[in-house]
C-alpha positions as CSV (number, residue, x, y, z in Angstrom):
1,X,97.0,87.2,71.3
2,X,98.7,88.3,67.5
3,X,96.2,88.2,65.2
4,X,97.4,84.9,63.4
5,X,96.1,83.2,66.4
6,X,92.9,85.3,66.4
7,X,92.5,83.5,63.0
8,X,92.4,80.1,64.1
9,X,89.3,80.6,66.5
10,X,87.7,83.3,64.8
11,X,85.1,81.0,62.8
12,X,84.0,79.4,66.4
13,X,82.7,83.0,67.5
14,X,79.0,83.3,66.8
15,X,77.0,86.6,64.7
16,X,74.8,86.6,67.3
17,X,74.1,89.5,70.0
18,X,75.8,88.9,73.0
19,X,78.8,89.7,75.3
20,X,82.1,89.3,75.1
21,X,85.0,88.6,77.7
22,X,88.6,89.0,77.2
23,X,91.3,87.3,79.9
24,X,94.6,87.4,80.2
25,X,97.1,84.7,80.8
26,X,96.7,84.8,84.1
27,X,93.1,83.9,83.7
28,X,91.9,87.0,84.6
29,X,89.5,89.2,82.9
30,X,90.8,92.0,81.8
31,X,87.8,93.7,79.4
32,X,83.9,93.2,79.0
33,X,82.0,94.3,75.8
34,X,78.5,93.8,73.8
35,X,77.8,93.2,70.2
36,X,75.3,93.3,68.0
37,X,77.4,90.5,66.3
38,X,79.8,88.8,68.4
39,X,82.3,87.7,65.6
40,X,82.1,91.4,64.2
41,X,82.9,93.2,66.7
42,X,86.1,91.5,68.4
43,X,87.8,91.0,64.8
44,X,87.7,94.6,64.9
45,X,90.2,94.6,67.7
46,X,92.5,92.5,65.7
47,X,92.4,94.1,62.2
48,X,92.7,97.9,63.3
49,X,95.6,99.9,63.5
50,X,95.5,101.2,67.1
51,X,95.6,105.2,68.1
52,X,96.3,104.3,71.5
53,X,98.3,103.0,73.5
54,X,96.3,101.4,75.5
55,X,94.0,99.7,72.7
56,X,97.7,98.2,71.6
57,X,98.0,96.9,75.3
58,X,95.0,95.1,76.0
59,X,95.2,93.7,72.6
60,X,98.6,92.0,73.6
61,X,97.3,90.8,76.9
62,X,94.3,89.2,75.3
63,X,95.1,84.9,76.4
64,X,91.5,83.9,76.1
65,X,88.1,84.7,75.1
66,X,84.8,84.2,76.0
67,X,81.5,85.2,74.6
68,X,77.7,85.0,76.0
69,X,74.7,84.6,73.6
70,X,71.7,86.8,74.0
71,X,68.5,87.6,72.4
72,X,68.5,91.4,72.0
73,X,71.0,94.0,72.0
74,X,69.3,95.3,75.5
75,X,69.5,91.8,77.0
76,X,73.4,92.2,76.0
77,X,73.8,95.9,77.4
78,X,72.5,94.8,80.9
79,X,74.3,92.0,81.2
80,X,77.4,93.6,80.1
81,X,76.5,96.4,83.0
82,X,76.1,93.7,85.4
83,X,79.9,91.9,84.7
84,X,81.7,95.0,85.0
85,X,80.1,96.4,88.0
86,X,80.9,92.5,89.7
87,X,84.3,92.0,88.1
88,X,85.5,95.6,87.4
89,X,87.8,94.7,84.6
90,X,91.2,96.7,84.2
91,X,90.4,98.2,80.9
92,X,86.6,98.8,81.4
93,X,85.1,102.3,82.0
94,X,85.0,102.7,86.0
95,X,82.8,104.7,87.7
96,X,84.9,106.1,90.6
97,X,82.5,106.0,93.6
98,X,83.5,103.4,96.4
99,X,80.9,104.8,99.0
100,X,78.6,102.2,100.4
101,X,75.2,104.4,100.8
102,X,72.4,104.5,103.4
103,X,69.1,103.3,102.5
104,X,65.9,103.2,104.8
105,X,64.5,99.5,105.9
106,X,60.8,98.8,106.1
107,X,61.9,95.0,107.9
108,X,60.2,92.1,107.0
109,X,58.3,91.3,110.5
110,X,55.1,91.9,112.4
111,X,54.2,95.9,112.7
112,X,57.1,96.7,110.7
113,X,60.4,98.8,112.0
114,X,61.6,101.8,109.6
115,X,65.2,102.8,110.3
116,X,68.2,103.1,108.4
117,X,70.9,100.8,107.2
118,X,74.1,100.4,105.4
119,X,73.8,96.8,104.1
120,X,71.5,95.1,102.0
121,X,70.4,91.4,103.7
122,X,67.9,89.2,101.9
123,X,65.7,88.4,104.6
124,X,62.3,89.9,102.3
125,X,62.7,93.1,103.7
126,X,61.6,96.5,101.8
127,X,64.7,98.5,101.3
128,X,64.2,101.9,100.1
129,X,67.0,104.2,98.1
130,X,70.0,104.1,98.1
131,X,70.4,107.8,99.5
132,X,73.3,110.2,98.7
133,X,73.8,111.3,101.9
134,X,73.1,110.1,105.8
135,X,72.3,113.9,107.0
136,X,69.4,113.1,104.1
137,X,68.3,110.1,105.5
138,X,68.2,111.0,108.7
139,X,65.9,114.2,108.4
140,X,63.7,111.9,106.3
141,X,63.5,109.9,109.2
142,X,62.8,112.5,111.8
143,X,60.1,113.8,109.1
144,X,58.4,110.5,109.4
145,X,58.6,110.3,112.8
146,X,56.8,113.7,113.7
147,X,53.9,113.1,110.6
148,X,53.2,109.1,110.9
149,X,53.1,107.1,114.1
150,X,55.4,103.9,113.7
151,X,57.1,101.7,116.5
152,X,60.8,102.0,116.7
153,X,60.9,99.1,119.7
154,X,63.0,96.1,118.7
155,X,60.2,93.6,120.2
156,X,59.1,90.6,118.5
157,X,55.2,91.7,118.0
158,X,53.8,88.1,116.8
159,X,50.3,87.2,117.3
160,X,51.0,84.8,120.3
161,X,53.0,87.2,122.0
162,X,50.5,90.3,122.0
163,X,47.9,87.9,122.9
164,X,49.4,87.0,126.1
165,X,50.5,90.7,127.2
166,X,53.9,90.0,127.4
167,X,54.6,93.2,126.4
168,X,53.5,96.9,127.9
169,X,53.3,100.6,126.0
170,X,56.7,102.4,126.4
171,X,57.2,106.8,126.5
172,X,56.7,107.0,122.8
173,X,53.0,105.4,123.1
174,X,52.5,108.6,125.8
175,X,54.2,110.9,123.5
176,X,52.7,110.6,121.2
177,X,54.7,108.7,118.5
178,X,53.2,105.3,118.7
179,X,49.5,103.7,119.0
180,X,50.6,101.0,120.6
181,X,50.3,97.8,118.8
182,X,52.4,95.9,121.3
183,X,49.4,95.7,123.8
184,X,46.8,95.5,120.4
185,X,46.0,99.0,120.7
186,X,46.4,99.5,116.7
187,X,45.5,97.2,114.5
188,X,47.6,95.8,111.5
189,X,45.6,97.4,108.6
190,X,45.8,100.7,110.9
191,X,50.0,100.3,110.9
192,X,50.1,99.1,107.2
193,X,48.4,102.2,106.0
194,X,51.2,103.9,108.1
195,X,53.5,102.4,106.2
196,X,51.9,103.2,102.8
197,X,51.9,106.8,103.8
198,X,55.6,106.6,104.5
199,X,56.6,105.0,100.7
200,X,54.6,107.4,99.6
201,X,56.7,110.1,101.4
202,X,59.6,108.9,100.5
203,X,59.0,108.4,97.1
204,X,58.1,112.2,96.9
205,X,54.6,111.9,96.8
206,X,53.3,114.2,99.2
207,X,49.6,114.8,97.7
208,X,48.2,111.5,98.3
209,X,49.7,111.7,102.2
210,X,48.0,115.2,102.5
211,X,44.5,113.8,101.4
212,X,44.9,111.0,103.5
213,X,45.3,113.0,106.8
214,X,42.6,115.6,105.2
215,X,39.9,112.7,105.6
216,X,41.5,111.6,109.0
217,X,40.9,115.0,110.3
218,X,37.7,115.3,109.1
219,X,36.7,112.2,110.8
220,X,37.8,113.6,114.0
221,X,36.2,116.5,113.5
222,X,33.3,114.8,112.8
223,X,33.3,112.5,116.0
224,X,34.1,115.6,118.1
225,X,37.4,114.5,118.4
226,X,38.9,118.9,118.5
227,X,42.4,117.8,119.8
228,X,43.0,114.6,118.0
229,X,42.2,117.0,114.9
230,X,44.2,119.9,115.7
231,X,47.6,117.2,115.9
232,X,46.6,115.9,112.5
233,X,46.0,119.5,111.3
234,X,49.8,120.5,112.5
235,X,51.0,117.2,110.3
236,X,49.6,118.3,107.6
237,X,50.8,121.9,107.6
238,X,54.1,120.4,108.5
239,X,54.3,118.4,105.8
240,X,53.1,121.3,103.3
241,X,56.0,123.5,104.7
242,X,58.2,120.3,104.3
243,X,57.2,120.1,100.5
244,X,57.4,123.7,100.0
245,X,61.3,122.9,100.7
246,X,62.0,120.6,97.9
247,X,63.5,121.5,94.9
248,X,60.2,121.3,93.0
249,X,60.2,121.5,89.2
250,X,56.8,120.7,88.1
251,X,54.3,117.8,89.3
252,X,53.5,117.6,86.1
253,X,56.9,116.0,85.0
254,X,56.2,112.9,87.1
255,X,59.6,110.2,87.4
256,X,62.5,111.5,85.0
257,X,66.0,110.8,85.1
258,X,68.5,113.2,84.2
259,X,72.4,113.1,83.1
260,X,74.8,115.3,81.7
261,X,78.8,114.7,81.2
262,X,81.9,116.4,80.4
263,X,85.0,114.8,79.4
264,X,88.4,115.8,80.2
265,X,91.8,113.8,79.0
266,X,91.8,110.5,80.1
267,X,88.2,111.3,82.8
268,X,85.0,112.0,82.7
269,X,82.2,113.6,85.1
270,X,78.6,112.5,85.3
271,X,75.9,114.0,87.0
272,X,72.2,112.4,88.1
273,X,69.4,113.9,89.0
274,X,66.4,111.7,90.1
275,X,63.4,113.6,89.6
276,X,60.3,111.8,91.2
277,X,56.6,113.3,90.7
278,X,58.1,116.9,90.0
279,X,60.3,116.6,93.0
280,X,64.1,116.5,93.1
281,X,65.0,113.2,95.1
282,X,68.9,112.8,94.1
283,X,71.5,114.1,92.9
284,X,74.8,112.7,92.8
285,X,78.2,113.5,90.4
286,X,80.7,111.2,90.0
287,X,84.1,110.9,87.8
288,X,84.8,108.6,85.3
289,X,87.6,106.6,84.3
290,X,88.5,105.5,80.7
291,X,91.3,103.4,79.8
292,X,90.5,102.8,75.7
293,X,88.9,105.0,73.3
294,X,85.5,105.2,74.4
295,X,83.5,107.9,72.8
296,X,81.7,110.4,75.1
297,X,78.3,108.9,74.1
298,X,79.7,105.5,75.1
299,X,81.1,106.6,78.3
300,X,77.2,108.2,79.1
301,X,75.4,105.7,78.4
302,X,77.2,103.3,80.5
303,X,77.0,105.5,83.3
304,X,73.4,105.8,82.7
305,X,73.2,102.0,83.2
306,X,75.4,102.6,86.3
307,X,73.5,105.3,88.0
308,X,69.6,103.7,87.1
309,X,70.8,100.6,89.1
310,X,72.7,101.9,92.1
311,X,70.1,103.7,92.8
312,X,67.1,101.6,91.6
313,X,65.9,103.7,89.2
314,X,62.1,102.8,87.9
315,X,62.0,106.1,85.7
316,X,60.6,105.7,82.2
317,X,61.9,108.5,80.6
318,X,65.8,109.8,80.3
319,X,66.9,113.4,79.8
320,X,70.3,113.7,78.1
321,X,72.2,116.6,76.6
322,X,72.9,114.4,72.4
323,X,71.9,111.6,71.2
324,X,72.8,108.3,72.5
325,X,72.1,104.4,71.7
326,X,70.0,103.3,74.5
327,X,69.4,99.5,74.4
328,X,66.6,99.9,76.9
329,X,63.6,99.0,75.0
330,X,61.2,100.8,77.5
331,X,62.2,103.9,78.3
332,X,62.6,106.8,76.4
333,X,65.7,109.1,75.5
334,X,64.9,112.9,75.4
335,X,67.0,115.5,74.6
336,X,65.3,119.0,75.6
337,X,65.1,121.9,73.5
338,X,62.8,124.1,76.3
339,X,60.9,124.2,78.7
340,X,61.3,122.6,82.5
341,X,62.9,119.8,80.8
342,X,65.6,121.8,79.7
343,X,66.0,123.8,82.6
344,X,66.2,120.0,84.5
345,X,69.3,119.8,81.8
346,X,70.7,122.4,82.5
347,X,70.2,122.2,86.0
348,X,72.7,119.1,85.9
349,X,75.4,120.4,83.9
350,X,75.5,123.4,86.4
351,X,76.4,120.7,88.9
352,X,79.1,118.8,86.7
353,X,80.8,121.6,86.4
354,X,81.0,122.7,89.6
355,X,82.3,119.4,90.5
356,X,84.7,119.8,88.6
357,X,85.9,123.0,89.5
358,X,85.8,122.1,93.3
359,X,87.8,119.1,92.7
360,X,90.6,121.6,90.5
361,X,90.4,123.9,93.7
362,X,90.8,121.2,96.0
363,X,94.1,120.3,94.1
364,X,95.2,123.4,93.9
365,X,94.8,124.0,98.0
366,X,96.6,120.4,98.5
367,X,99.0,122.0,95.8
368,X,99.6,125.0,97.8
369,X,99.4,123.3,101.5
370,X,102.4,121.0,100.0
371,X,104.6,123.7,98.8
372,X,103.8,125.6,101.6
373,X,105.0,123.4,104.1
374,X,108.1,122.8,101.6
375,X,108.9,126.2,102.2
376,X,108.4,126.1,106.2
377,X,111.0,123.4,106.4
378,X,113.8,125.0,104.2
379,X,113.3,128.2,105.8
380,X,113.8,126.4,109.2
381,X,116.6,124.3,107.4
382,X,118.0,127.7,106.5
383,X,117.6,129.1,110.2
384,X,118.9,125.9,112.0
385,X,122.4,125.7,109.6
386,X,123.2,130.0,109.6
387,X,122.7,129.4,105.6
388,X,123.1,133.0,103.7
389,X,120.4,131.6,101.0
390,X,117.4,129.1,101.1
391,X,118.5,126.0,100.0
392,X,116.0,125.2,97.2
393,X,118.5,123.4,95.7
394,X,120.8,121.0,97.5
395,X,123.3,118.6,96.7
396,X,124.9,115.3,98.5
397,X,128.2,113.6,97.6
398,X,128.7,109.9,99.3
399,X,131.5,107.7,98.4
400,X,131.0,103.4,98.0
401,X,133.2,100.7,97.8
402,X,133.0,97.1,97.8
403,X,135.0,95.2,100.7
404,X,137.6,97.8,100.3
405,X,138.2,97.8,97.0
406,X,136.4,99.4,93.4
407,X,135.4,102.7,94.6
408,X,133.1,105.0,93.2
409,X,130.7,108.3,94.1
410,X,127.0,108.9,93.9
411,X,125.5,112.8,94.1
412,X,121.8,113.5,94.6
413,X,120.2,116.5,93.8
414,X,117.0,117.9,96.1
415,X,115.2,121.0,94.7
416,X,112.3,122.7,97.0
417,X,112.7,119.5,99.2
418,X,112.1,116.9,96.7
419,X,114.2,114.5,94.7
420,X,115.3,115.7,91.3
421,X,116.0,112.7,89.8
422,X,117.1,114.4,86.6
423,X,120.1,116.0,87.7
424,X,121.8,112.6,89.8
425,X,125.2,111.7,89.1
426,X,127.3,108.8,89.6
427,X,131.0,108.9,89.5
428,X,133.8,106.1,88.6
429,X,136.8,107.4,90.5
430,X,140.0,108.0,87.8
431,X,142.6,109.3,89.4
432,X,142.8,107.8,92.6
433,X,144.7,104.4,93.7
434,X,143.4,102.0,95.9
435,X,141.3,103.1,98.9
436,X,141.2,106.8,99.6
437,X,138.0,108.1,101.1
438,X,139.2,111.4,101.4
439,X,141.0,111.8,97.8
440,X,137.9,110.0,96.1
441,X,135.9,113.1,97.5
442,X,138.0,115.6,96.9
443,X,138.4,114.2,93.2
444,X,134.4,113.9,92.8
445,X,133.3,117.7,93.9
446,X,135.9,119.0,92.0
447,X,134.6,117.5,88.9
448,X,131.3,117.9,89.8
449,X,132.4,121.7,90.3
450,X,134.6,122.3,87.5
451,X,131.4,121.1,84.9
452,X,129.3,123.7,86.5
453,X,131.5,126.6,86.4
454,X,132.4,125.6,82.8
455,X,128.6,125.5,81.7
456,X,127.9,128.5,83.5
457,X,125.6,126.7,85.7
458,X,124.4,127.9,89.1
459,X,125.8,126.4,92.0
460,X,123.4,124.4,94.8
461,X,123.0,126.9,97.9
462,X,123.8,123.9,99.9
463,X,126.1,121.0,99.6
464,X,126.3,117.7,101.9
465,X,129.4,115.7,102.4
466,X,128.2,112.1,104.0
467,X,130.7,112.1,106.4
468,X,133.1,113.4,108.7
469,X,135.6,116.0,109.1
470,X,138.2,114.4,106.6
471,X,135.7,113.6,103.7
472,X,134.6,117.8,104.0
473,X,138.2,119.4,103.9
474,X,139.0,117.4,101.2
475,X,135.3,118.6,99.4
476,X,136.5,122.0,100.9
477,X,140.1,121.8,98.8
478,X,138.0,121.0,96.0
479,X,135.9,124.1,96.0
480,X,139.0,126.2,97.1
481,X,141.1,124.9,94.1
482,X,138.0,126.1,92.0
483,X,138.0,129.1,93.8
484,X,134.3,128.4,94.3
485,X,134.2,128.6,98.0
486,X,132.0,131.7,98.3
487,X,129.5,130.6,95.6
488,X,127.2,127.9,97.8
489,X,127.5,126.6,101.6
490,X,129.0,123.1,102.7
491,X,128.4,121.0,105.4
492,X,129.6,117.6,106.8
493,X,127.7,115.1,108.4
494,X,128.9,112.2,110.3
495,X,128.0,108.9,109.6
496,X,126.9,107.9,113.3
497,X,126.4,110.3,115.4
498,X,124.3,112.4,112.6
499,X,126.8,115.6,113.3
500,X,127.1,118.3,111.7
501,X,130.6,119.8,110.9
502,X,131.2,123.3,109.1
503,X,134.5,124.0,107.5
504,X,137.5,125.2,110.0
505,X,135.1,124.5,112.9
506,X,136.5,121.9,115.9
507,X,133.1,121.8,117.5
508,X,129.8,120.3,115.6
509,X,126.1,121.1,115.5
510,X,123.4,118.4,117.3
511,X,119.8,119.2,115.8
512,X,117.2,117.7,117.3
513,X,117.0,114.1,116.4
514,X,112.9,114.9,115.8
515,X,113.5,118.2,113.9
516,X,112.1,119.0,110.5
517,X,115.4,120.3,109.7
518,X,117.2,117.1,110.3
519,X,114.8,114.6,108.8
520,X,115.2,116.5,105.4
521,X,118.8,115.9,105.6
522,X,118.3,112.4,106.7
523,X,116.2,111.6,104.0
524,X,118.7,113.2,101.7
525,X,121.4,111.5,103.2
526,X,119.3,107.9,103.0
527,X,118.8,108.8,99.4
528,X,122.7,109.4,98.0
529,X,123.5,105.7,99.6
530,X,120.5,104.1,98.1
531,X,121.7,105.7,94.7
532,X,125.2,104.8,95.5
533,X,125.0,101.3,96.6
534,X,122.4,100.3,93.2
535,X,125.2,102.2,91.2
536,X,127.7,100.3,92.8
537,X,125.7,96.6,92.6
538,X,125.1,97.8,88.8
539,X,128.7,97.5,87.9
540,X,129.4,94.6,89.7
541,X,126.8,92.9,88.1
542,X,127.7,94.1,84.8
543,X,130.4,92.6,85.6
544,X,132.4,95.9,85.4
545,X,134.9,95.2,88.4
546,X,137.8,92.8,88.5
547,X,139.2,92.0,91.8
548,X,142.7,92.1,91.7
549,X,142.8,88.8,93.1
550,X,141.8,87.5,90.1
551,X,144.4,88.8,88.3
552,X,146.9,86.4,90.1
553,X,147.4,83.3,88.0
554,X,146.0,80.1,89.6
555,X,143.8,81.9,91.2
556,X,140.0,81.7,90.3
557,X,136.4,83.8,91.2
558,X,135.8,81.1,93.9
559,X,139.3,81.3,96.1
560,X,139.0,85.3,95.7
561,X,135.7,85.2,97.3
562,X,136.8,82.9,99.8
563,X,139.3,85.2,100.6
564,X,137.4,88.2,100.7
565,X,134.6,86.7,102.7
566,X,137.2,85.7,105.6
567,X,139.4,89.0,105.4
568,X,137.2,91.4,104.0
569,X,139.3,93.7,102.0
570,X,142.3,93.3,99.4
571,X,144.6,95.4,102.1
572,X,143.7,92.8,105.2
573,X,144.5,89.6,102.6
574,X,148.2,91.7,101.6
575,X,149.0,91.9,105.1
576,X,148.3,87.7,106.2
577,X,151.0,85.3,106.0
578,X,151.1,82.1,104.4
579,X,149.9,79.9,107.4
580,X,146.8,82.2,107.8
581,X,145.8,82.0,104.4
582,X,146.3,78.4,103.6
583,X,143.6,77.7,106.5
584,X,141.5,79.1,104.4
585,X,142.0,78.0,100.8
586,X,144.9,75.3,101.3
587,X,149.2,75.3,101.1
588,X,149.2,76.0,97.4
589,X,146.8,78.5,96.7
590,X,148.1,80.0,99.3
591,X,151.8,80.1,98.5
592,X,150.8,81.7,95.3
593,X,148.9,84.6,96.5
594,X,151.3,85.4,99.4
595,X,154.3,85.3,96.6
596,X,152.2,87.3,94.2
597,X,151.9,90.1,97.0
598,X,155.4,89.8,98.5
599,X,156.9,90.0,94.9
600,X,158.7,93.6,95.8
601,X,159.9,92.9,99.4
């Protein structure tokens, strides 16, 4: 959209708070934004001059726009969070993280199950996190298990059904680990306290669950009841041990989130830490993609918005590292100057940059794994060819041609095993007439050869003639004629039977078809006709070719291609007669071209 058509709908956009959306002409959306004021804000886009690139390119893909009234500037920030985290919009901030994580169920049914799960059904059930990691879920689970008795039976416990004793108690009512409510041996208040012990657990608050076995104990103690005491005493001194564990800050603190971020380029990396009733719950880093000029404060507090709902955040109070514009009327942005807020703080940017080292190592490894195994091949290309030198550089000379006529060269150029695109040359063949495989490669190496030597260039430790014996004597002549032949090694390889022939040499080498060694040379072979054949469709195209047929008066683009279609080449149409031509493009035509041809005789 140019900015004289911004005009014309400009004065429809409203002042008000509220969301915009930009699509493309495809009708897809492309960016999401908030406003204070609607009309304000996306003018800016149009009347700016652009620092980057990609600012420039969204702004020229903008087809349409749509905005959405609000009434607050929080009402606008939510809803913006909630569009891009269901349309992920090319040019929004993304938050890289395409994990689906593990929460814990407490179902909707009878004498509820506990158990974890992947996917979120609404069926009324309680779900509880999301965690960052099964291993965590799954110890929470066995915790539970060994401090608060709760079925983990699939049966359908309804009134009716217990009533009628359809069911009986199963090895975890004799161990121990349930009471039994399938055959009415615990009541329904009983279970649901159970499971108000185990939010309570989860949620990090341990005190209340200690007090609440403290009294149960005491009632057994009470009623004489020594051994069902001494099992609640070992729950609650497992539990103590199990809090002594956690990454404990302060009780003191209560719910707190906390954030920190560094920006690097074109990314940035966000850490969380969940902090419930003193108790580190979370923790989770994740990277950050930004495709305009979002400012790092921008790029925070969307993550913020991020983070608070993927993991359904009800903390009141945010601890940050600067000063950001939180829309969220009720809660509260701190930035921590001392104390066990600001060792929380710094806590989180410990981890940030961690990850961010770990992911530069991780790079580097892959780096090194790749270059590595680079080497391994070339040193086993090296052993399997009798090469004097690795080949860190090689080079591959093929020679095209269309039906037999218009030749021309390619040469690609591999350096540590990969393409180097930079140093490909194609080659229009000058001093050769008419067909001449042989004489079109000799003419292309030594030109090839001849520049080199003349820029004092180094010479590939490796060159690949694509084809037989006769294209790699006449390479061979080239380098001779040079008197370059001691400077690099050449090889030949046939075109079917994937040979390999060495200069002088009647017999050829066979590697293995599955070898490392070969596939390299394959791939380099598969490479040179790919770059050959494009140059070659480029110049016919271009219309740089002229068939010599059409040179012949009266005869036209159309009769020469019915020509070559039938006879293939310019030599198998020279050596037809009359008769055998005029079946394919009539007496007359066909006169001409066998006179224009027969001209000398």
């Amino acid at each position: 959209m140019s900015p004289e058509e911004y005009k014309n709908i400009s004065a429809s956009i409203p002042t008000d708070p509220g969301v915009y959306k930009y699509f493309d002409t495809e009708n897809n959306l492309i960016y999401v934004g908030k406003a204070k004021n609607l009309r304000k804000r996306v003018t800016s886009y149009f009347i700016k001059t652009f620092t980057s690139y990609k600012t420039y390119e969204l702004v020229q893909r903008i087809s349409r726009i749509e905005f959405t009234i609000v009434n607050s500037e929080q009402d606008a920030f939510l809803l913006e969070n909630s569009l891009i985290k269901q349309f992920q919009p090319r040019f929004n901030i993304n938050l890289k993280d395409d994990k689906s994580y593990p929460y814990i169920v407490i179902k909707n049914e009878p004498f509820s199950r506990v158990f974890l799960t992947r996917k979120k059904i609404d069926d009324g059930s309680e779900y509880l996190g999301p965690y960052t990691s099964v291993g965590k879920v799954r110890e929470l689970l066995t915790f539970i298990k060994q401090t608060i008795q709760l079925r983990t039976c699939s049966l359908n416990l309804t009134e009716k059904n217990i009533e009628r004793g359809k069911f009986k108690v199963c090895l975890e009512y004799h161990l121990g680990n349930c009471k039994g409510p399938c055959e009415a041996l615990q009541t329904k208040e009983d279970y649901n306290e159970g499971l108000k012990q185990l939010k309570n657990l989860l949620k990090g608050k341990l005190s209340p669950v200690i007090l609440h076995f403290k009294n149960e104990m005491k009632e057994y103690v009470e009623n004489m009841a020594f051994e069902k005491a001494e099992i609640v005493r070992q729950k609650i001194e497992f539990i103590e041990n199990y809090q002594s564990k956690s990454v404990i800050v302060t009780p003191k603190l209560g719910d707190v989130d906390v954030f920190s971020v560094v920006k690097e380029n074109d990314a940035a990396y966000v850490n969380y830490l969940m902090v419930q009733n003193g108790t580190i719950v979370q923790t989770k880093t994740l990277k950050v993609e930004t495709h305009l000029e979002e400012t790092i404060e921008e790029i925070l507090t969307f993550s913020i918005a991020q983070f608070r709902v993927n993991f359904s955040s009800q903390a009141k109070e945010i601890l940050v590292p600067f000063t950001i514009d939180y829309p969220e009327t009720d809660v509260s942005v701190t930035i921590p100057k001392g104390g066990d807020k600001k060792k929380l703080l710094d806590l989180s940017e410990i981890n940030v940059n961690y990850f961010i080292e770990d992911l530069k190592q991780k790079e580097r490894l892959k780096l090194q794994e790749k270059n590595s195994d680079k080497t391994r091949i070339l040193e086993q290309l090296q052993k399997d060819l009798q090469l004097p030198l690795l080949p860190v550089q090689i080079e591959c000379f093929d020679n095209s041609n269309f039906q037999g006529s218009f030749p021309v060269s390619a040469m690609v150029c591999f350096r540590n095993g990969e393409p180097s695109k930079k140093d490909y040359r194609h080659f229009n063949i000058k001093t050769v007439e008419g067909i001449n495989d042989f004489a079109s490669m000799k003419e292309t190496v030594f030109r090839r050869y001849k520049r080199l030597l003349e820029e004092e260039k180094p010479f590939p430790q490796l060159i690949i003639i694509d084809g037989g014996k006769g294209q790699l004597n006449a390479a061979s002549e080239a380098l001779q004629e040079l008197n370059a032949t001691g400077k690099t090694s050449i090889i030949g390889l046939a075109k079917n039977e994937e040979e390999i022939f060495y200069p002088g040499d009647k017999d050829s080498l066979k590697l293995p078809y599955s070898s490392d060694s070969l596939k390299l040379i394959r791939r380099i072979r598969d490479e040179v006709h790919r770059f050959g054949i494009n140059f070659h469709r480029k110049k016919r195209s271009k219309g740089t070719f002229k068939n010599e047929l059409e040179e012949i008066r009266g005869i036209g683009k159309n009769t020469a291609e019915l020509l070559l279609k039938k006879f293939k080449s310019v030599n198998n149409i020279k050596q037809k007669k009359e008769e055998e031509l005029s079946e394919v493009i009539g007496k007359a035509k066909a006169k001409i071209v066998n006179s224009y041809f027969n001209k000398d005789r």
